[in-house]
N, C-alpha and C positions, 0 to 999 in steps of 0.2 A: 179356839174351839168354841162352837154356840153351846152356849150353858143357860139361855132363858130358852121358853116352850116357842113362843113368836118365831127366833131366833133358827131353832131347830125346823120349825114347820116351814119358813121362808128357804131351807135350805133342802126339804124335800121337794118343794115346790118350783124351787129354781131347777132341779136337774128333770123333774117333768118335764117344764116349760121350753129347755133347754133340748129335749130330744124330739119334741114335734117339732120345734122351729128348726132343726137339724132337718127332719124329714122333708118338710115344705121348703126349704132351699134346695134341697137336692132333688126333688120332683119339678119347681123352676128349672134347674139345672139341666135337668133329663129334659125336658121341651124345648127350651134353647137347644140341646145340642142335634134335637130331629131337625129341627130348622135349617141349623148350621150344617149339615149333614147334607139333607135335602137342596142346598144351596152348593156345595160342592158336587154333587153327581152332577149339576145344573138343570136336575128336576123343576122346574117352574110351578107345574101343578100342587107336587107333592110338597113343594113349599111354602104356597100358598095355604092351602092346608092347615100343616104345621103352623103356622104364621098364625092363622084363626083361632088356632088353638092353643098358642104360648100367652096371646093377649089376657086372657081372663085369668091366668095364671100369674102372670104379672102386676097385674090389679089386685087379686086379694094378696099375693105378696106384701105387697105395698098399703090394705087394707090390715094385713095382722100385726103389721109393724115390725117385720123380717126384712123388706127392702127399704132404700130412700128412693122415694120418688123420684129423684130424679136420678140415681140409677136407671130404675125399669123405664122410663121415661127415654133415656140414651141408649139403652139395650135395644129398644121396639125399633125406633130411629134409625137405629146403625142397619137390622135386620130388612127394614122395609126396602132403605135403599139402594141393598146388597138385592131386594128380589125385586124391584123395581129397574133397575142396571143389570138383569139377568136376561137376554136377549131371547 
């Protein structure tokens, strides 16, 4: 159990930190799955789209230090050329 003041404050702060970075995974998550979504109806536009709109999302991902680059980097990859191979 924390028993110095630091100790304690690092452990209020960790479960802060810990529930926006929760939320910002899962708001990634939710964009990814319009994409993936959009790409199964075999919407092209609407996935396109979505596609515009997951990019910046994956970036600051990857700017707050929630993803590894090269994650979101594999994830955009895989997406583009699932809507690029989408006739």
């Amino acid at each position: 159990m924390a028993n110095t003041p630091q100790a304690k404050k690092r452990i209020r702060r960790n479960a802060r930190r810990t529930e926006i970075n929760g939320a910002r995974v899962s708001r990634i998550r939710t964009f990814v799955k319009q994409v993936e979504s959009a790409l199964a109806a075999g919407d092209k536009t609407q996935a396109a789209e979505a596609l515009k709109r997951v990019q910046p999302e994956l970036a600051r991902g990857v700017a707050k230090g929630v993803l590894h680059k090269n994650m979101a980097a594999r994830k955009l990859s895989r997406l583009t050329r699932r809507l690029t191979a989408l006739a």
